[in-house]
C-alpha atoms as an extended CHARMM CRD file, in Angstrom:
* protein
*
       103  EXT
         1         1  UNK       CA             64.6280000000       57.5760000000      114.6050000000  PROA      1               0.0000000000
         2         2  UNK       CA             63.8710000000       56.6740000000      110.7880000000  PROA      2               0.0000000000
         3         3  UNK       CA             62.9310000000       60.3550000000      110.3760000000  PROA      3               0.0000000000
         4         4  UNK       CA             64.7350000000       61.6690000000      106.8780000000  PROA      4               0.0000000000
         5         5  UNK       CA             67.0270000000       64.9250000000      107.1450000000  PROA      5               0.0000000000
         6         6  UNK       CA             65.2600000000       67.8000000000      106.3640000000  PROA      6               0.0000000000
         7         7  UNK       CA             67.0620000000       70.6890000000      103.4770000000  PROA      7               0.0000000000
         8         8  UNK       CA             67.5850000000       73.8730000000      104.8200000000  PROA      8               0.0000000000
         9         9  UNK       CA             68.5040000000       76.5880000000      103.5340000000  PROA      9               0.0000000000
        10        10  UNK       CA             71.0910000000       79.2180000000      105.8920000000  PROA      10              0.0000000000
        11        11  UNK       CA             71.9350000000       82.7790000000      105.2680000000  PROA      11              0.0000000000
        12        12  UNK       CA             74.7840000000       84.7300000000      106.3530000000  PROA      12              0.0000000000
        13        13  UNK       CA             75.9170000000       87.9880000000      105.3900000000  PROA      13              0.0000000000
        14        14  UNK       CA             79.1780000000       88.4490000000      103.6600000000  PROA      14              0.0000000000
        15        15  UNK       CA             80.8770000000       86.6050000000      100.8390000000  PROA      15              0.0000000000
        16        16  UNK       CA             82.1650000000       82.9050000000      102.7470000000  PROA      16              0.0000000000
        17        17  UNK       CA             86.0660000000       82.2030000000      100.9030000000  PROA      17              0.0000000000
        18        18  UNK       CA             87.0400000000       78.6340000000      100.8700000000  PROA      18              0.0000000000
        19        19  UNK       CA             88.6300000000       78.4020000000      104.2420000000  PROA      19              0.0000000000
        20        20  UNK       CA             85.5630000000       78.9030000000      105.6370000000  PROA      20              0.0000000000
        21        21  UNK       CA             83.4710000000       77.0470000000      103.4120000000  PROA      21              0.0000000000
        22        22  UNK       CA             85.5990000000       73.8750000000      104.3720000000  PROA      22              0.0000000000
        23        23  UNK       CA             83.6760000000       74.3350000000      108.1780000000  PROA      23              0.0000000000
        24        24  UNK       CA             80.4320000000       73.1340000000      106.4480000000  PROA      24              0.0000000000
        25        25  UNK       CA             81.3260000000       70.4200000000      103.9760000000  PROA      25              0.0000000000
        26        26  UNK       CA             77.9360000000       68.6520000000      103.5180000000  PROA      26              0.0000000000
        27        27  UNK       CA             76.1650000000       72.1050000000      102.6250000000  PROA      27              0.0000000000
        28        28  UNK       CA             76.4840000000       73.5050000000       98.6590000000  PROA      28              0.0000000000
        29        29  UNK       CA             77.1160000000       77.6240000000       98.7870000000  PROA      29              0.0000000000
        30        30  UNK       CA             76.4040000000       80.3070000000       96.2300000000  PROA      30              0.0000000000
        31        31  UNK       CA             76.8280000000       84.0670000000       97.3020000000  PROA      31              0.0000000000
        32        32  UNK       CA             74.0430000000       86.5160000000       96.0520000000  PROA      32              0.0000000000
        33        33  UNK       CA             74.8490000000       89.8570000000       95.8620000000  PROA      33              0.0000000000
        34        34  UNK       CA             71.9660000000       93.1640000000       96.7530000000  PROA      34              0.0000000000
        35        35  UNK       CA             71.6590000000       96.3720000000       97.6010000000  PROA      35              0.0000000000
        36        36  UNK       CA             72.4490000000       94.9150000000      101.3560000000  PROA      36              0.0000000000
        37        37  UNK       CA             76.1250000000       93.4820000000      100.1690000000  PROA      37              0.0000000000
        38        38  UNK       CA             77.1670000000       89.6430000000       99.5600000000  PROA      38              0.0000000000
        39        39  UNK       CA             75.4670000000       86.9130000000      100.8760000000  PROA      39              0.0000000000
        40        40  UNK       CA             76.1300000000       83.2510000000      101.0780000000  PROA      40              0.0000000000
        41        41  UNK       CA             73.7880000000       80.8970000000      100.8760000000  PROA      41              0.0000000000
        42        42  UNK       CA             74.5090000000       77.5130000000      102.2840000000  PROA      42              0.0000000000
        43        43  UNK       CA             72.0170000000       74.5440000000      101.0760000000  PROA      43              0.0000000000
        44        44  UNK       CA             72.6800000000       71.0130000000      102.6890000000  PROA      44              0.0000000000
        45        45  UNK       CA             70.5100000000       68.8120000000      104.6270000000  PROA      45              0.0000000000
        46        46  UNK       CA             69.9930000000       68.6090000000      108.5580000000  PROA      46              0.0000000000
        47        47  UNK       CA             69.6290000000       65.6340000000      110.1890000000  PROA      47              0.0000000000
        48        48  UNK       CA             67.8240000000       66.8330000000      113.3500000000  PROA      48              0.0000000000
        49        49  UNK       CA             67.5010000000       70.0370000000      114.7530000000  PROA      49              0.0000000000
        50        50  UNK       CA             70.3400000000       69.3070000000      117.1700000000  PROA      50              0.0000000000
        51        51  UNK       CA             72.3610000000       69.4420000000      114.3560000000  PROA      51              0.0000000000
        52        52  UNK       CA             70.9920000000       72.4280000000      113.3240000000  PROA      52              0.0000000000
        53        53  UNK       CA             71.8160000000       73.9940000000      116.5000000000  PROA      53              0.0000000000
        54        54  UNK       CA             75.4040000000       72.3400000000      115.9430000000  PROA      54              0.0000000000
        55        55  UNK       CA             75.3820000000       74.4010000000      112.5560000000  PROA      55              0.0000000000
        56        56  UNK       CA             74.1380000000       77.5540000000      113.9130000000  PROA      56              0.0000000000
        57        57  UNK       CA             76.6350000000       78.2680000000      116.5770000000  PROA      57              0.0000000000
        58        58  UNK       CA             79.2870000000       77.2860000000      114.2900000000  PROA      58              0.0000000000
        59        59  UNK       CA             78.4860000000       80.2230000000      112.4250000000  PROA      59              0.0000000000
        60        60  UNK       CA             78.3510000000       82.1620000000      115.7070000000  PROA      60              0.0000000000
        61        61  UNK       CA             82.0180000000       80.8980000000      116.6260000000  PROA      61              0.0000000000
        62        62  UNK       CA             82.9980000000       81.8020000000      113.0300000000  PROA      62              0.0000000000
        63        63  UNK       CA             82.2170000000       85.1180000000      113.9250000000  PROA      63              0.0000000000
        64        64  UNK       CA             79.8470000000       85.1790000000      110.7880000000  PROA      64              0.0000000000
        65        65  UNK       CA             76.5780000000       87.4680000000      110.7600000000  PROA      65              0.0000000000
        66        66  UNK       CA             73.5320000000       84.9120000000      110.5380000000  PROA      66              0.0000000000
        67        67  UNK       CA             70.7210000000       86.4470000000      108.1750000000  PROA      67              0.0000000000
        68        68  UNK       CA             68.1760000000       83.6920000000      107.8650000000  PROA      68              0.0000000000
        69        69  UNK       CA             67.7210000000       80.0360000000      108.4940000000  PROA      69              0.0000000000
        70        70  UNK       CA             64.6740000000       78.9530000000      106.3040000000  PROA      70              0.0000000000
        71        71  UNK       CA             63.4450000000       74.7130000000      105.5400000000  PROA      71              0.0000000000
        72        72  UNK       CA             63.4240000000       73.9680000000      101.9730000000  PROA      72              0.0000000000
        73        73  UNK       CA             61.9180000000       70.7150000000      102.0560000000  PROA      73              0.0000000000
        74        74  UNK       CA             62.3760000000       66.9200000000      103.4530000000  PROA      74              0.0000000000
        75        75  UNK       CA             65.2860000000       64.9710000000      101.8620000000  PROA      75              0.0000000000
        76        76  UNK       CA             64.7860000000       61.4570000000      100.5980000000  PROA      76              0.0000000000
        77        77  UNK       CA             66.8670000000       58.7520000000      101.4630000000  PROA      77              0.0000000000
        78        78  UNK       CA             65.9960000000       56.7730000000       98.2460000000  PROA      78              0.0000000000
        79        79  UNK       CA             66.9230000000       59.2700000000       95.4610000000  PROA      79              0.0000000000
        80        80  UNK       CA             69.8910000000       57.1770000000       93.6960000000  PROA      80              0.0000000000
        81        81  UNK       CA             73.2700000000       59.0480000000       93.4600000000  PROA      81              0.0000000000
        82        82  UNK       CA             74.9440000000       58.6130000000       89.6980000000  PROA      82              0.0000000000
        83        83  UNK       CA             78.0550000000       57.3850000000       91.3630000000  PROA      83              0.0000000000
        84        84  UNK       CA             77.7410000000       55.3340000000       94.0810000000  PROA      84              0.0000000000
        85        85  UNK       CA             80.5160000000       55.8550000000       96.6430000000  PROA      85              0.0000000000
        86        86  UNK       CA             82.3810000000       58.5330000000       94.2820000000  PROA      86              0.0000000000
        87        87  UNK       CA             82.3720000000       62.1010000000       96.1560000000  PROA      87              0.0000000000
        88        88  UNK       CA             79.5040000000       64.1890000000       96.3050000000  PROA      88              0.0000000000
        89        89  UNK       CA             75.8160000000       64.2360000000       94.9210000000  PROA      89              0.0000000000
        90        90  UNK       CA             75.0340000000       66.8700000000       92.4620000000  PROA      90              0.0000000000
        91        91  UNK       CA             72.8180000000       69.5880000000       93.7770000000  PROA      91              0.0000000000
        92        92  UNK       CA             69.2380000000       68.7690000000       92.9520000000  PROA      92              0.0000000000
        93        93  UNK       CA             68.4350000000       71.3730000000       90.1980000000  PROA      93              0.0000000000
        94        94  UNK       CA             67.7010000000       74.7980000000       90.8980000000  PROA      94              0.0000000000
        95        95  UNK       CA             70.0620000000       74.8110000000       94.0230000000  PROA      95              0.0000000000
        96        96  UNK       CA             73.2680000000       75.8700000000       94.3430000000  PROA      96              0.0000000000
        97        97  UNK       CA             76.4360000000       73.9320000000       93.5060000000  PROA      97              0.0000000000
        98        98  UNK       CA             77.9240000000       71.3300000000       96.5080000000  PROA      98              0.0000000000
        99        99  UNK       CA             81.5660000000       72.3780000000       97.4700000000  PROA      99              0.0000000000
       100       100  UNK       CA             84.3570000000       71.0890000000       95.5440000000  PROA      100             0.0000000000
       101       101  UNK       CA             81.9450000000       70.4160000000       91.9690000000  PROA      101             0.0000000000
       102       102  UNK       CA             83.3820000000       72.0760000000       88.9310000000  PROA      102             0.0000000000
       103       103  UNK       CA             81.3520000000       74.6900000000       87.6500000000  PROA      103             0.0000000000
């Protein structure tokens, strides 16, 4: 209890099209693309790992290929949102875009 979610950052192979993304709507996405195929990269935080079990066999009912599950870092509870109340956060920078922001 108290504890802050925790960022993490989940893998899965293939490119994710907005149907699925809408399964996972507190996590931003970007597909990368390598010599392995498309990836997507979902970045949103976790409140406990319960939850990140929740998140895990969602992917697993999906049917999607899970790559890698890595922690970014601990999220803050006091970092003040630019519009109170008014949709989602912007992505901290250098992470990925949350769903539904404009490019």
């Amino acid at each position: 209890m108290g504890d802050d979610p925790v960022l993490y950052e989940i893998r899965v192979n293939g490119h994710l099209g907005p149907t699925l993304l809408t399964a996972f709507p507190a996590f931003a996405y970007e597909t990368v693309s390598g010599q392995q195929g498309a990836q997507t990269v979902l970045t949103g935080p976790v409140p406990d790992i319960a939850a990140l079990y929740g998140v895990i066999f969602q992917l697993e009912a999906l049917g999607l290929e899970l790559v890698a599950v890595q922690r970014v870092a601990p999220c803050s509870r006091e970092e003040p949102s630019s519009s109170p109340g008014h949709g989602p956060r912007p992505a901290p920078p250098g992470l990925p875009r949350p769903l539904g922001d404009a490019p």
